[in-house]
C-alpha positions as CSV (number, residue, x, y, z in Angstrom):
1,X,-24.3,27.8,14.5
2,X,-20.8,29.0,15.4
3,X,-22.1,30.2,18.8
4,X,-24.1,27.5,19.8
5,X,-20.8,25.3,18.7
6,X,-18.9,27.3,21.1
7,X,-21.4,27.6,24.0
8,X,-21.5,23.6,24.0
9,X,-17.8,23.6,23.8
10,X,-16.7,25.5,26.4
11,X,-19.1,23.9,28.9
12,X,-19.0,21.0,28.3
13,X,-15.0,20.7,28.0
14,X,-14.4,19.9,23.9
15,X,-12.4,22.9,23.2
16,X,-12.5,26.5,24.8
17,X,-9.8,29.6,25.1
18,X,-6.3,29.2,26.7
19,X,-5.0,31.3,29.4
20,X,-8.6,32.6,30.0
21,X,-7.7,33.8,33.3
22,X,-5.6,36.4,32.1
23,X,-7.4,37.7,29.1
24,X,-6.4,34.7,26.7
25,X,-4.0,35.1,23.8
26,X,-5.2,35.2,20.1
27,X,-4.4,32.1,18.3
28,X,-4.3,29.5,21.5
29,X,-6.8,27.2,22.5
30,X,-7.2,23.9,24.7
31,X,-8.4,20.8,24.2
32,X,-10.7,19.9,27.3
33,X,-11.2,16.3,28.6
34,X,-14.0,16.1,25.9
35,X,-12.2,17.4,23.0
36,X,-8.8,15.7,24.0
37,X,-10.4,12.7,23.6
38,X,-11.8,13.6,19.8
39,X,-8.8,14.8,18.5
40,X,-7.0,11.3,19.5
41,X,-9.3,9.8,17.8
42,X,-9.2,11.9,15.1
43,X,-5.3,11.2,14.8
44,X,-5.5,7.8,15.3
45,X,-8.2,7.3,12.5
46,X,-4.9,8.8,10.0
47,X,-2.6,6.4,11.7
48,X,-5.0,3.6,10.7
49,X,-5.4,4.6,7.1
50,X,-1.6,5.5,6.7
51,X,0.4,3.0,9.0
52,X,-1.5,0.5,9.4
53,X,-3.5,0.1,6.2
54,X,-0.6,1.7,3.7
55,X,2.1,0.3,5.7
56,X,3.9,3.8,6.1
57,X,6.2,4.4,8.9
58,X,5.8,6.6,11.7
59,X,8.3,9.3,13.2
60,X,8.3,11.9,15.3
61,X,10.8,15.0,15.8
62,X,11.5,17.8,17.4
63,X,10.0,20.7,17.1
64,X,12.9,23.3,17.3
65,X,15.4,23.6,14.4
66,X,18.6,24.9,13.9
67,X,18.7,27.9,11.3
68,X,20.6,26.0,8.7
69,X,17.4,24.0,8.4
70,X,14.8,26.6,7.1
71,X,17.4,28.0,5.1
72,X,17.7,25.1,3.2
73,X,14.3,24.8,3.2
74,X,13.6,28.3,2.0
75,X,11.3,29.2,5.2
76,X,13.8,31.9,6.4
77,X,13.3,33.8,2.9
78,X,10.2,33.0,1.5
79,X,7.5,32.0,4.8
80,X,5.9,35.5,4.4
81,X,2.5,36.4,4.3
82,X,1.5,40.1,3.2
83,X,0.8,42.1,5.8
84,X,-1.0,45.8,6.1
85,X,-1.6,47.8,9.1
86,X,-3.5,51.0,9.8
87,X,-2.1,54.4,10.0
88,X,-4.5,55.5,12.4
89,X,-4.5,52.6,14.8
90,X,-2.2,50.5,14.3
91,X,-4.2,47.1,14.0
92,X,-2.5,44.7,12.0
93,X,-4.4,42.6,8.7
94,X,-3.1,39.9,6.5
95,X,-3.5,42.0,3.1
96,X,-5.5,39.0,1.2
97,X,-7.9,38.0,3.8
98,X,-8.9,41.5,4.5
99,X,-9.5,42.0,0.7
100,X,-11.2,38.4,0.2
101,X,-13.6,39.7,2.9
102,X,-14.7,42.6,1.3
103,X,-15.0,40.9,-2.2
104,X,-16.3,37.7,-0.7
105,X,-14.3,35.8,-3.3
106,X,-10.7,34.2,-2.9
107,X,-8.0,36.3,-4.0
108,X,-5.5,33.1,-3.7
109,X,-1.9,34.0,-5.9
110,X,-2.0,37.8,-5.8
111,X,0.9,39.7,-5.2
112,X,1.9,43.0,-3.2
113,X,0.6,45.2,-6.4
114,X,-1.8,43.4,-7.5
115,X,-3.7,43.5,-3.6
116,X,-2.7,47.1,-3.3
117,X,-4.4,48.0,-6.3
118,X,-7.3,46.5,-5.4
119,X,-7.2,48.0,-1.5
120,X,-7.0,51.5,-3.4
121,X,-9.8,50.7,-6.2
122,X,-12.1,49.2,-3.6
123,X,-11.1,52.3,-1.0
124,X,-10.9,49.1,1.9
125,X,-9.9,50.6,5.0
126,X,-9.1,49.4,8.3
127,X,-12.3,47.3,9.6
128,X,-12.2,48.6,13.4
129,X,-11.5,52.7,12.7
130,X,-11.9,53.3,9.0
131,X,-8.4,54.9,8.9
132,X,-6.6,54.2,6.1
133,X,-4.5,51.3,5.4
134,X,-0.4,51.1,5.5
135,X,1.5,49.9,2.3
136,X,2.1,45.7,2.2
137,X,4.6,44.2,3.1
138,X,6.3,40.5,3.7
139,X,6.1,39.3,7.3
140,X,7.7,35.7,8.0
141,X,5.8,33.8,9.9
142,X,8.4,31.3,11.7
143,X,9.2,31.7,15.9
144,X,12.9,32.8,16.1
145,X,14.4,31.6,19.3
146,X,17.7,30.3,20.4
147,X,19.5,27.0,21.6
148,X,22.2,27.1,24.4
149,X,24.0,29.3,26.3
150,X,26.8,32.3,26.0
151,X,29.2,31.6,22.9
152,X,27.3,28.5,22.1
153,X,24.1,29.9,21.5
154,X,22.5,28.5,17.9
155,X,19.7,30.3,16.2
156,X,17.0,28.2,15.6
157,X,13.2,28.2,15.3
158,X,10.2,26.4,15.9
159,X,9.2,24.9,13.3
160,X,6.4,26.2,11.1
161,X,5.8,23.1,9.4
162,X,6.5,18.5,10.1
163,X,7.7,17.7,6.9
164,X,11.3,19.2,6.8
165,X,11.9,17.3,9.8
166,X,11.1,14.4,7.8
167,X,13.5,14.9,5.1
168,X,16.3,15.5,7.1
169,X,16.3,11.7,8.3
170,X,15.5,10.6,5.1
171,X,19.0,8.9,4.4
172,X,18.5,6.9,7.8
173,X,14.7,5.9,6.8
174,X,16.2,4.9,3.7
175,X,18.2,2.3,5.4
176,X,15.6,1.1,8.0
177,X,12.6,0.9,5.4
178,X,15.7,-1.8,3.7
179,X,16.3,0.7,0.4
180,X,12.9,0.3,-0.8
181,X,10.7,2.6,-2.8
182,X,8.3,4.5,-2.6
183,X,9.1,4.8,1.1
184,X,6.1,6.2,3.0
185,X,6.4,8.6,6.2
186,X,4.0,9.9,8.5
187,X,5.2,12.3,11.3
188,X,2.1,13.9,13.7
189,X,3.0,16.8,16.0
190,X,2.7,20.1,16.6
191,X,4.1,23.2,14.1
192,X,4.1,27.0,15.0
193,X,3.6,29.8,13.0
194,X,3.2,33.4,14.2
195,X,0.2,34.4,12.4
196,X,-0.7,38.5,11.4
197,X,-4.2,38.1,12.7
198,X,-5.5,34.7,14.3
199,X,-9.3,34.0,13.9
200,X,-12.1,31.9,13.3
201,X,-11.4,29.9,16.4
202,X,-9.4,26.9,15.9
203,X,-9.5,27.1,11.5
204,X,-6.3,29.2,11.9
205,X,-3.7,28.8,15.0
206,X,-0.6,30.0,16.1
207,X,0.5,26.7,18.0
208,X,-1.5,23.7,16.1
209,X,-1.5,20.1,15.0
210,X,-0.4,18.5,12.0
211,X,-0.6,15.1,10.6
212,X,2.0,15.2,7.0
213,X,2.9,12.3,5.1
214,X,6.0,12.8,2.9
215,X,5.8,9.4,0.1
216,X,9.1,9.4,-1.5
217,X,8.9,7.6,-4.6
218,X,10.9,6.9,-8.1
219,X,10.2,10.5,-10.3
220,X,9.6,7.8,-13.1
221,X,6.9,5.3,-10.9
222,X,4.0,7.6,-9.8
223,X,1.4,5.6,-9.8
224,X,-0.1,2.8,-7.8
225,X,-2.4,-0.1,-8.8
226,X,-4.2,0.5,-5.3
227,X,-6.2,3.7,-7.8
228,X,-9.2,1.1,-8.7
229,X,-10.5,1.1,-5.1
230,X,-11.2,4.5,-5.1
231,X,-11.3,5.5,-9.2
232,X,-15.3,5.9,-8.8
233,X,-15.5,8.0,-5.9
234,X,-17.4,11.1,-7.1
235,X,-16.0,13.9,-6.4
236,X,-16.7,18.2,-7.0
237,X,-13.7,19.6,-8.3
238,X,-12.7,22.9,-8.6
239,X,-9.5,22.8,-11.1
240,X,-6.8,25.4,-11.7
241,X,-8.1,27.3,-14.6
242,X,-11.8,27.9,-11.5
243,X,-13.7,25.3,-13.7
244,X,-16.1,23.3,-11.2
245,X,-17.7,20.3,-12.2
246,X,-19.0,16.9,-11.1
247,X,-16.9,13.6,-11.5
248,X,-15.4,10.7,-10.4
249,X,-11.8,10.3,-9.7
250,X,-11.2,7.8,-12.4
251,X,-12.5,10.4,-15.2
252,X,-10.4,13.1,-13.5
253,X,-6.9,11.0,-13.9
254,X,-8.4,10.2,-18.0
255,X,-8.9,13.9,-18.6
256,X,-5.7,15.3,-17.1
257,X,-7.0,17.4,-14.7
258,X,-5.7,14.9,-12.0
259,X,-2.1,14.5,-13.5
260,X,-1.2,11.1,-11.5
261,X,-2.9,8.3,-10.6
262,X,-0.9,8.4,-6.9
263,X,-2.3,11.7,-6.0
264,X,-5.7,10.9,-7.4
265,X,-5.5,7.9,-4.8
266,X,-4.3,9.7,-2.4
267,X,-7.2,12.6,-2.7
268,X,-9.5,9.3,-2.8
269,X,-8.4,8.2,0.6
270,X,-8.6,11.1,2.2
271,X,-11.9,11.9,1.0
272,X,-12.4,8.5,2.9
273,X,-10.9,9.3,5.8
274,X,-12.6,12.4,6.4
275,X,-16.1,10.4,5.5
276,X,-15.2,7.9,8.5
277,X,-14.5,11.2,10.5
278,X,-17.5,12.0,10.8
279,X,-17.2,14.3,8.2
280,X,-20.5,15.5,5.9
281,X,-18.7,14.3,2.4
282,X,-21.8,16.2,0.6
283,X,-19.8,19.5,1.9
284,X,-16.1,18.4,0.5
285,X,-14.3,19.4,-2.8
286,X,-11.2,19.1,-4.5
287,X,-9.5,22.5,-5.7
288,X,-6.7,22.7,-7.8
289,X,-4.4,25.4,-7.1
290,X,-3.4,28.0,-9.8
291,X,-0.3,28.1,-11.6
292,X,0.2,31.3,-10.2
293,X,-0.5,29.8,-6.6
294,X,1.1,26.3,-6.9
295,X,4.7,26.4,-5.2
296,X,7.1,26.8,-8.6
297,X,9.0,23.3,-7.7
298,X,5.4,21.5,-7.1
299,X,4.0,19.9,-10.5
300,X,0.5,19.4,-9.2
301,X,-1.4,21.0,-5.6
302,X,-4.8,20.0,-4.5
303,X,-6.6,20.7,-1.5
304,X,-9.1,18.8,-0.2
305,X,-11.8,21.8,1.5
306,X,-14.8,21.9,3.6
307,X,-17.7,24.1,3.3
308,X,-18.1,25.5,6.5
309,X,-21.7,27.1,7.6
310,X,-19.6,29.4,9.7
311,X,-16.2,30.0,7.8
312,X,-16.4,29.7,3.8
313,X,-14.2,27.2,2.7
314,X,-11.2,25.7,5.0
315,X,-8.5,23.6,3.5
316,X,-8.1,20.1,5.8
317,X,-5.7,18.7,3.6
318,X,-3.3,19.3,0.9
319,X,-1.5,17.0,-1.6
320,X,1.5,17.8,-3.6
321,X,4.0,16.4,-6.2
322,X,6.7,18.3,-5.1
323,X,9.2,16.9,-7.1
324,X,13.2,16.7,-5.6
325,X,13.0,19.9,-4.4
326,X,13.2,19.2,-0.3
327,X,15.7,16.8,-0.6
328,X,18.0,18.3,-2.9
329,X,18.4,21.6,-0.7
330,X,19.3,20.2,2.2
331,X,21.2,18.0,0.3
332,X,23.5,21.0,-1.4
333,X,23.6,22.6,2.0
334,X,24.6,20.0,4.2
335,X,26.8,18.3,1.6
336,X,25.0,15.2,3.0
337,X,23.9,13.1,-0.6
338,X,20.2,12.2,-0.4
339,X,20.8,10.1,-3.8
340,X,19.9,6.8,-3.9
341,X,21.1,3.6,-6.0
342,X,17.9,1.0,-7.1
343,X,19.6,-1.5,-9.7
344,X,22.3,0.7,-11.1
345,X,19.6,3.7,-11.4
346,X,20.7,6.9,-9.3
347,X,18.6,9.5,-8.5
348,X,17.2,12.3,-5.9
349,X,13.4,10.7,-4.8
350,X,10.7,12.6,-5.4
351,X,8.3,13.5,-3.1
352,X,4.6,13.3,-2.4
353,X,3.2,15.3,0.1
354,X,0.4,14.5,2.5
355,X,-0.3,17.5,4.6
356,X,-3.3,17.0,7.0
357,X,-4.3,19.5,9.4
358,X,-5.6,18.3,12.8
359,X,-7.6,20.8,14.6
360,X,-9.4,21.8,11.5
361,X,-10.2,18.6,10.6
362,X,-11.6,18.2,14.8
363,X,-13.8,21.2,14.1
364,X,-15.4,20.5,10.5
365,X,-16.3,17.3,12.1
366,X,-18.2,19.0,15.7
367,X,-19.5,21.3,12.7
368,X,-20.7,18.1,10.2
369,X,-22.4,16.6,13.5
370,X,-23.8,19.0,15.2
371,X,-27.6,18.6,15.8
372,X,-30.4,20.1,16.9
373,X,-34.1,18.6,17.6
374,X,-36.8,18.9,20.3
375,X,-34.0,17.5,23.3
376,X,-31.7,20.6,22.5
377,X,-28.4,20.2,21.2
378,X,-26.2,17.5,20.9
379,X,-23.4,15.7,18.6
380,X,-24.5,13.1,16.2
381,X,-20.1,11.8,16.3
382,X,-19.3,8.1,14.8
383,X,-18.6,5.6,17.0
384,X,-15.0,5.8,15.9
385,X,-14.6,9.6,16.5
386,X,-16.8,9.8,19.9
387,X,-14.8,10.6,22.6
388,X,-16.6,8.0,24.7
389,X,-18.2,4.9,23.2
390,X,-20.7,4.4,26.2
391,X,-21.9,6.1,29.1
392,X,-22.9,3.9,32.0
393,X,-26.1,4.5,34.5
394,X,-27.7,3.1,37.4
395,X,-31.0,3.8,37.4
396,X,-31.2,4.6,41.3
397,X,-28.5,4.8,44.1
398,X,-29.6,2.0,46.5
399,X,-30.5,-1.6,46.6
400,X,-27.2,-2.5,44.8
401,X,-28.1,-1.0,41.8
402,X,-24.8,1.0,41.9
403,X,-22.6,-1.9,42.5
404,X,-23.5,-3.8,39.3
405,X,-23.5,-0.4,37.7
406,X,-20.1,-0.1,38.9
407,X,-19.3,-3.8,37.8
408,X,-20.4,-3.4,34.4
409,X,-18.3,-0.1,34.2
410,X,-15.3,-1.7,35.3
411,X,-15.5,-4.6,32.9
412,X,-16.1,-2.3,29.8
413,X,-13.0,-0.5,30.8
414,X,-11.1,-3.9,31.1
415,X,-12.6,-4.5,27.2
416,X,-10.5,-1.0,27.4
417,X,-13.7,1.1,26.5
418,X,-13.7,4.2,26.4
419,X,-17.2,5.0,28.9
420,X,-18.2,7.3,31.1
421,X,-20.0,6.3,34.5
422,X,-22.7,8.8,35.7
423,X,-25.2,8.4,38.6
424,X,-26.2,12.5,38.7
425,X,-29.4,13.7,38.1
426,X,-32.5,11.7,36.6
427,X,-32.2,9.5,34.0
428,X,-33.5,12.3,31.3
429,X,-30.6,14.7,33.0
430,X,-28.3,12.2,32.1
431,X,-29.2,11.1,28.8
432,X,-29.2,14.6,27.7
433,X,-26.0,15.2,29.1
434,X,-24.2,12.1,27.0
435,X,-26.4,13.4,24.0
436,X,-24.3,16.6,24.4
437,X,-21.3,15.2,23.7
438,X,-22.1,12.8,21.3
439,X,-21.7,9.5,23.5
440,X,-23.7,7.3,21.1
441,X,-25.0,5.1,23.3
442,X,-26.4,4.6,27.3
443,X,-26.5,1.6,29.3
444,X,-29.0,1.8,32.1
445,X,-29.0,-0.7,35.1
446,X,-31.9,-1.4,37.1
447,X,-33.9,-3.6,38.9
448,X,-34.0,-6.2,36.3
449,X,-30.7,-6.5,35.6
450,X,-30.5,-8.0,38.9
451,X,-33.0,-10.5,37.7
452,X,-31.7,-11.6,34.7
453,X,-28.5,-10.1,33.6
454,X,-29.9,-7.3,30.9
455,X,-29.4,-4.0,30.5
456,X,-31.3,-1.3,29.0
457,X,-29.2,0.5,26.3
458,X,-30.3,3.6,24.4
459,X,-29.1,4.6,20.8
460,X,-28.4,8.1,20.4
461,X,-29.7,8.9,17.5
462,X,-32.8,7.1,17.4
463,X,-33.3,7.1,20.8
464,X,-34.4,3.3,20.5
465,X,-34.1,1.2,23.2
466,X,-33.7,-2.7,23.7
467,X,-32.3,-4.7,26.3
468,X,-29.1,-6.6,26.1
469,X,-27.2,-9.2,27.8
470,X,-24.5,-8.4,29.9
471,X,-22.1,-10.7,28.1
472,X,-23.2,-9.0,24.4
473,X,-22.2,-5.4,25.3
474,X,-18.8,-4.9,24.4
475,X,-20.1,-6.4,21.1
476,X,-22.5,-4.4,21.0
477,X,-21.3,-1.2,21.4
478,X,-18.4,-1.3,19.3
């Protein structure tokens, strides 16, 4: 499926290689007209379930740091991922991944030793020339650059992650959200991280886009009576101890396997949000991480993952209690307090993590509605995630045919639809074209429309038609 994916998305303009004139460069891709258009809706599918219906705020920050920053944050010592490279050739491998692919099982929490042992028990060599395979090592994963010029040049770096630029406003959000907890933040943008050995397309990038959510809350309020609404979503869960079973949220939270209510609503709504997508929820599953994964100031990490045909399992989201950890380092090394006084009560917020990913979320939704019948391949995308919600036709190019069809356009565009006007080709040509790229439905004009002011408009998916007044469009194809 993976080529067939690619094939359609490189041709048709959703997302294809950057810098393909000169070779490309592992770990880069763009968004063509086509995918540009999914991904925005994508993100603004999160800004409709964070800011608008959880009444979060919304930021956004730059995306180069000053030093001080990631060493607060503990990037500039501990963003490492274990790298190996071959003594004969020289190609580079993230230790883990090359060992999970040989296995075919995660090996999520193991150290240098442990994967070394396992490298040397397994005799895993280098993939491309069998040579054998370097010892591991840490390699940090952050851009270094710097910031000005001559004597006033700063080290800083891109950073690898939104969230710390989050935190380091947090004193001034705490003032314009008027001192009030839990304070909700959603920043979307674009992180960097100089990755060992970029692949699988768009599931792992070395420029890519975030959507992360940092909730800071009272350490002794975790919960929220908003859990109801989504306590009897059933859900897989994979739990930390690599127990899988079958159960609903509100069951989890009674057991203790979910240790909050908060992040079991929060696991619920995105589970929603990835359902409204576009994405197949049959596919989805909530993994605990290990104690031996989890971050050691985190006191519960779940990912939300997707089943890809293609890739195994990739993480789209992860939720975290990450207690006062952020806040209180860059509070002891700026000397800035981030304590805050509710009734008399002083205290460091804790923090609850929301971190979405953005591309891989775009992809396991082209994966989830990707089809394939006797008209070829096309994308079966929601109305809410199709990067156009019509596409317009006039069924020949005389007798003023292409002047209503023109009309019609223009006034779905004032409605400010998103359509797509096309006159090329026969009508089949055309269809199969807006099929392609998911456009869920066509509006044909013809001879009578002149008549009597109907159109003929097509459903994608059933491939129905029925004709429609001009007035009832925008109606009906939103």
């Amino acid at each position: 499926m993976q080529d067939k994916i690619l094939d359609i998305s490189k041709r048709r303009g959703i997302i294809y290689p950057s810098f393909e004139i000169y070779g490309g460069l592992a770990g880069f891709y763009d968004y063509g007209p086509v995918g540009k258009r999914i991904k925005e809706n994508v993100e603004n599918l999160i800004r409709e379930f964070y800011v608008i219906d959880e009444g979060f705020m919304e930021v956004e920050c730059p995306t180069l740091s000053p030093e001080e920053v990631w060493v607060a944050s503990g990037h500039i010592e501990n963003f490492a991922d274990l790298m190996t490279e071959c003594k004969k050739c020289g190609a580079p491998y993230r230790a883990d991944h090359l060992v999970e692919a040989h296995l075919k099982k995660a090996v999520d929490g193991l150290g240098i030793k442990e994967l070394e042992a396992l490298i040397e028990k397994e005799k895993i060599s280098c993939p491309k020339c069998k040579g054998e395979l370097d010892k591991i090592y840490n390699y940090n994963l952050m851009f270094q650059t710097s910031v000005g010029p001559g004597k006033e040049k700063k080290t800083s770096y891109l950073r690898p992650e939104t969230a710390q630029t989050t935190y380091l406003a947090f004193r001034r959000l705490w003032e314009i959200g008027r001192k009030k907890l839990p304070l909700g933040v959603l920043q979307i943008g674009r992180s960097f991280r100089n990755e060992i050995s970029p692949r699988q397309g768009v599931i792992r990038l070395r420029e890519f886009n975030q959507a992360e959510i940092q909730i800071f809350v009272d350490p002794d309020e975790k919960d929220t009576e908003e859990f109801k609404n989504v306590s009897k979503i059933k859900v897989r869960i994979l739990d930390k101890n690599d127990k899988e079973s079958d159960t609903s949220l509100g069951d989890a939270v009674k057991k203790g396997v979910i240790k909050s209510r908060l992040i079991a609503y929060h696991l619920g709504r995105a589970l929603q949000l990835f359902e409204a997508m576009g994405i197949d929820p049959k596919r989805l599953k909530l993994r605990q991480h290990r104690d031996e994964e989890r971050a050691f100031y985190s006191t519960d990490t779940w990912d939300v993952e997707f089943q890809s045909g293609d890739f195994g399992r990739v993480e789209l989201v992860g939720i975290s209690d990450r207690t006062d950890y952020d806040l209180k380092a860059h509070q002891d090394l700026s000397g800035q307090s981030m304590e805050v006084n509710i009734d008399g009560k002083k205290f460091i917020p804790h923090v609850i993590e929301i971190a979405y990913g953005v591309d891989r979320p775009v992809y396991c939704v082209i994966e989830s509605c990707y089809a394939e019948d006797d008209r070829g391949t096309y994308f079966k995308f929601p109305k809410r995630t199709a990067p156009y919600q019509a596409a317009v036709f006039p069924l020949v190019n005389k007798d003023k045919i292409p002047e209503k069809a023109r009309e019609i356009f223009n006034s779905l565009k004032q409605a400010r639809i998103f359509a797509l006007y096309d006159k090329g080709g026969s009508i089949g040509r055309r269809y199969a074209r807006a099929d392609e790229i998911g456009i869920p439905s066509c509006i044909t004009i013809d001879y009578d429309t002149l008549e009597d002011g109907t159109v003929t408009v097509r459903d994608r998916d059933s491939k129905k038609q029925e004709r429609v007044k001009i007035e009832e469009l925008s109606k009906r194809i939103l």
